[in-house]
C-alpha positions in Angstrom: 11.6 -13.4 0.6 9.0 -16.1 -0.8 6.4 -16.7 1.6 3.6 -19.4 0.7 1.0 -20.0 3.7 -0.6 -23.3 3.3 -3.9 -22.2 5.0 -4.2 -18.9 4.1 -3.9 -16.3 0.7 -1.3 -13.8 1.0 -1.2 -10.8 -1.3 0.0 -6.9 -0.1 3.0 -6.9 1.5 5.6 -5.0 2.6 9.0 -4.3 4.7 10.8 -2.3 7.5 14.0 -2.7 9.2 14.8 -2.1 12.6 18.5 -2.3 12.1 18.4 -6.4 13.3 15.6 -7.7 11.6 13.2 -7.5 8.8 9.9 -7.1 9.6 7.3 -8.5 6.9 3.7 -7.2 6.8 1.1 -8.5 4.8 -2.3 -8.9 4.2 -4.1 -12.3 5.0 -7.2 -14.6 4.6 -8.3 -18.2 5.4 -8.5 -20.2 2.3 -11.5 -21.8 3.6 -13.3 -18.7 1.9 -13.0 -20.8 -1.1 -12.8 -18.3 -3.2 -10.2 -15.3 -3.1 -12.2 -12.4 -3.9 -14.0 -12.8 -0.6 -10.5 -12.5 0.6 -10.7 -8.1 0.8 -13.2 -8.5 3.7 -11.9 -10.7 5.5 -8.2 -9.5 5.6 -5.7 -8.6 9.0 -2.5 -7.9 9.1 0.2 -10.9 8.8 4.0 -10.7 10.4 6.7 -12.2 10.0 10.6 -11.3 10.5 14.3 -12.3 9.1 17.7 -11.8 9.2 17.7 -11.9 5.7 14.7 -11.2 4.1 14.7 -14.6 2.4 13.9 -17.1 5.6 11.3 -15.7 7.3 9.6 -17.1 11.0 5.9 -16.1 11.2 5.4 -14.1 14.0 1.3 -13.4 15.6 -0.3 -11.0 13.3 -0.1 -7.7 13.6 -3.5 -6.3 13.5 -7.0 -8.0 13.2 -10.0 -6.0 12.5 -11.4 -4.0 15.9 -14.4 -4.8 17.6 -17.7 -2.5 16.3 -18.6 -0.5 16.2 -15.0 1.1 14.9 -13.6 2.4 11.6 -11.7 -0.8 11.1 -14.6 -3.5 12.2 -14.3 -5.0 9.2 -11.1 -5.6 7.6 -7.6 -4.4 7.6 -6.0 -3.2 4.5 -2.7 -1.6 3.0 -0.1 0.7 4.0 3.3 1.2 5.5 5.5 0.9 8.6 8.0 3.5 10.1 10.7 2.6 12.3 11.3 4.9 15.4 14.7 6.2 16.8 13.9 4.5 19.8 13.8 0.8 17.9 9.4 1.6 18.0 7.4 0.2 15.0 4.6 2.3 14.0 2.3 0.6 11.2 -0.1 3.1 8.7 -3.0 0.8 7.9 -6.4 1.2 6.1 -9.4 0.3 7.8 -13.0 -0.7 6.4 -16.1 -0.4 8.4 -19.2 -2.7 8.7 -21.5 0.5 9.1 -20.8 1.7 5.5 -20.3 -2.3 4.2 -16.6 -1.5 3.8 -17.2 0.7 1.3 -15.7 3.9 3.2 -11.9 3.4 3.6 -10.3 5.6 6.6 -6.5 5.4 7.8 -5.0 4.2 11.4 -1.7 3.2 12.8 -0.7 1.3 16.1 2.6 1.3 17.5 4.8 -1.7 19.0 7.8 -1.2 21.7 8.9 -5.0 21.0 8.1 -5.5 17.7 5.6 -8.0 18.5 2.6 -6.9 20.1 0.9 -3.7 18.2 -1.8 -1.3 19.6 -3.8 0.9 18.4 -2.7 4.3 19.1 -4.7 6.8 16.7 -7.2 8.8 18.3 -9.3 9.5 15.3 -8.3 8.5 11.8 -7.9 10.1 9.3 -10.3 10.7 6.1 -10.4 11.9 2.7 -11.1 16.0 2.7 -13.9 16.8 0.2 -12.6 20.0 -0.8 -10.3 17.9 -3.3 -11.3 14.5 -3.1 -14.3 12.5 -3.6 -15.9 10.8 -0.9 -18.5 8.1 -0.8 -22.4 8.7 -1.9 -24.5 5.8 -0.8 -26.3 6.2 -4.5 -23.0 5.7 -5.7 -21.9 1.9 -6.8 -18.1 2.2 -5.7 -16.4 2.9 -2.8 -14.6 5.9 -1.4 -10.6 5.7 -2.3 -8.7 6.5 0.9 -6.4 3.8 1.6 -2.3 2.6 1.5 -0.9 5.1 3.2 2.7 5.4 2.5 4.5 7.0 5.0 8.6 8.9 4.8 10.5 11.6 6.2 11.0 14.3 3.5 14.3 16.3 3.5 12.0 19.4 4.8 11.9 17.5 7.9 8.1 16.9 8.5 6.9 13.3 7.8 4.3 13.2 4.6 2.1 10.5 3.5 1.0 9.4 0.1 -2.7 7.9 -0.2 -4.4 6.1 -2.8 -7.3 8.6 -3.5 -9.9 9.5 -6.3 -10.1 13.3 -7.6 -13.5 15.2 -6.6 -15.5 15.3 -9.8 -13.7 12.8 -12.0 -14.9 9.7 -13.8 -14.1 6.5 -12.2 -11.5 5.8 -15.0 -9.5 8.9 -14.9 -10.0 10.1 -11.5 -7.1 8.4 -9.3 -4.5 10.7 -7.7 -1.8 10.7 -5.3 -3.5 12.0 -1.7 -1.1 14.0 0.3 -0.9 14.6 4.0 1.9 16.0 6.3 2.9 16.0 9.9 5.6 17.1 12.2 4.9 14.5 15.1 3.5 11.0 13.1 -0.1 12.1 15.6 -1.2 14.9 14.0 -1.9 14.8 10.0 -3.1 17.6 7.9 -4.6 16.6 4.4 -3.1 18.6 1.5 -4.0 19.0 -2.2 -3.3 16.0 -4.4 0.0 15.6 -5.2 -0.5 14.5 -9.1 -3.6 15.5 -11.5 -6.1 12.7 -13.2 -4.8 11.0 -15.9 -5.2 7.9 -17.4 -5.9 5.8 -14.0 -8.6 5.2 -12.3 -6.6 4.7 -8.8 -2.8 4.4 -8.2 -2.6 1.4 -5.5 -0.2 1.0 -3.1 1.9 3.5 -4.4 5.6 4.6 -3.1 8.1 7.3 -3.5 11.6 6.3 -4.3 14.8 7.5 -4.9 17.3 5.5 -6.5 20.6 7.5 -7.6 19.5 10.3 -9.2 16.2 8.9 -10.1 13.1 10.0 -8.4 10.3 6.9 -9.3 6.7 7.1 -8.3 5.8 3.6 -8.0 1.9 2.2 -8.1 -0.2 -0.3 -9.5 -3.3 -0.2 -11.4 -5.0 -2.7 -13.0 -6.4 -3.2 -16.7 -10.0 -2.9 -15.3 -8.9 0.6 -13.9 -7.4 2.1 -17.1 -9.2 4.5 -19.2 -6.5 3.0 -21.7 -6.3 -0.9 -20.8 -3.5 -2.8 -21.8 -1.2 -4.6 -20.2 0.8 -4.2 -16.9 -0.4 -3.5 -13.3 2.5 -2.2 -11.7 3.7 1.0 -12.8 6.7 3.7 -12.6 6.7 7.4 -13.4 9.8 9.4 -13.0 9.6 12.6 -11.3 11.3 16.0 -10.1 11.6 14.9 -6.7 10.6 13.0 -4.2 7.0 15.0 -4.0 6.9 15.2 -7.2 6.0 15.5 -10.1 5.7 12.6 -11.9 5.4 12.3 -15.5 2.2 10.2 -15.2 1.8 10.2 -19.2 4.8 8.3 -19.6 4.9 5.9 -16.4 6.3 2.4 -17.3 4.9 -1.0 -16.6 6.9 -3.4 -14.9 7.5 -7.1 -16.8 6.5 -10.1 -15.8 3.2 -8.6 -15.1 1.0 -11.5 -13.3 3.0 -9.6 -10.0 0.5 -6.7 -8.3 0.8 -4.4 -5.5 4.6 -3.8 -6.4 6.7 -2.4 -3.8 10.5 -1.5 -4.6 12.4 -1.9 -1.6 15.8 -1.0 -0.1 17.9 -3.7 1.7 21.0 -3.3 3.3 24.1 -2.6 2.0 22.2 -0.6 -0.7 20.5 -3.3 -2.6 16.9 -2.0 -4.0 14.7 -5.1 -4.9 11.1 -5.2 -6.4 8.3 -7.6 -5.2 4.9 -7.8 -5.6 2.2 -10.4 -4.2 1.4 -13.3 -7.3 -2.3 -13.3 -8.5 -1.4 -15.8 -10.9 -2.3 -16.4 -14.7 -5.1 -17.8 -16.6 -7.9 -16.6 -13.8 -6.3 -19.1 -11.1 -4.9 -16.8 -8.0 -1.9 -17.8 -6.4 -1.6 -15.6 -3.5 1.9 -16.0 -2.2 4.7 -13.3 -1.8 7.5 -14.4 -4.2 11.3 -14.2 -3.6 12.1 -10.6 -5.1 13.9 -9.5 -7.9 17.2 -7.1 -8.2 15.5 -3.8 -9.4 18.4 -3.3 -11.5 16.8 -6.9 -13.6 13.3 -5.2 -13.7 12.0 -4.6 -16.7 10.2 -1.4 -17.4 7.8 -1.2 -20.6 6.4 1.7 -21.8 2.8 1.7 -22.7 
């Protein structure tokens, strides 16, 4: 799956499969930004597709940020894609505004028939409720967390979404949690409780639920600047009851080699689970491709 783009930083990505083809999303930005952390606001939404998620042929993107005034005038972020009886894509994505300067994060999706051409197709999106989460204060020096939505059917047969959110009332350091919302249609979402309590992370990024045999694995990243306990590792597991939960987040796991981010553990066919996760490099230099992934059963998990 390694994919290096000469002119352009790659870094969140992830997969669906239609049943013919892997579809490869991920985030982009010109390397004629110079230098990567201007990357976030300039981002859209890369494509690409394979037979074999190893040789991929780079397709248009998917999304670029809207025309303004809009939610998602500024950048396109994170989040999932759902593939449709009918063969439809539909792509969860975060969206950052120019109004707030990107600091309020709100959730879209746009649909494809061909697998090519997406369009917007939300009416309104959707945003963090206050009653559990905390949103943006302008006197406030971050931003409001409301962003990868992760998207799967649940055996209760509504479709629910996981969200990377920050707990009403919480310091920075200890206030990420698992957002929650549910729907029976993939239109209409209603935004639930939090799905896990504060702990010891200050946001749980791109985060999945997984089950592999009989293990349920909450997987997330979360990097040593967002720990109220740094140490090493940015890509983490916690085992849970189910897939809703929940997860033992005082003994999640970091996953070795641990210069990868954004980790997303993914099932191919034939019932092959793999882990990836973009490359940000070592010794301060960021690398910004998406490497070829790595059996899970060869992943190394580390407790803390």
């Amino acid at each position: 799956m390694a994919l290096s783009l000469p002119d352009h930083w790659l870094w969140d990505h992830w997969i669906a499969d239609d049943g013919e083809r892997y579809h490869l999303f991920f985030l982009r930005a010109s390397r004629a930004l110079h230098n990567p952390q201007r990357r976030h606001w300039r981002a859209s939404l890369g494509h690409a597709v394979s037979e074999d998620a190893r040789t991929w042929e780079l397709l248009p993107d998917a999304l670029v940020h809207s025309d303004g005034p809009a939610f998602d005038d500024q950048a396109i972020w994170t989040g999932s894609t759902v593939v449709g009886a009918d063969g439809r894509l539909r792509v969860f994505y975060t969206g950052i505004s120019r109004a707030e300067g990107g600091m309020v994060q709100r959730i879209g999706w746009a649909d494809s028939a061909d697998g090519v051409t997406f369009r917007r197709t939300c009416a309104e999106p959707l945003v963090a409720d206050d009653r559990w989460y905390e949103t943006w204060n302008p006197s406030y020096p971050w931003d409001e967390a409301w962003r990868d939505p992760f998207v799967f059917k649940h055996d209760d047969g509504r479709w629910h979404m996981l969200i990377t959110a920050r707990a009403r009332g919480v310091d920075r350091l200890h206030g990420g949690v698992i957002g929650h919302a549910v729907s029976d249609d993939l239109d209409h979402w209603e935004v639930l409780a939090p799905l896990t309590e504060p702990s010891v992370f200050g946001h749980l990024e791109v985060s999945q639920s997984r089950t592999i045999g009989e293990q349920h694995l909450l997987v997330f990243s979360c990097g040593a600047d967002m720990q109220a306990e740094p140490g090493p590792g940015g890509v983490w597991v916690a085992e849970g009851g189910g897939p809703l939960g929940s997860w033992d987040m005082g003994r999640a796991r970091y996953v070795r080699p641990e210069h990868l981010y954004a980790g997303q553990v993914l099932p191919l066919r034939e019932g092959r689970w793999v882990f990836t996760g973009f490359d940000q490099g070592v010794d301060g230099r960021f690398v910004g491709v998406a490497p070829d992934p790595v059996p899970w059963e060869r992943v190394e998990l580390v407790a803390r």
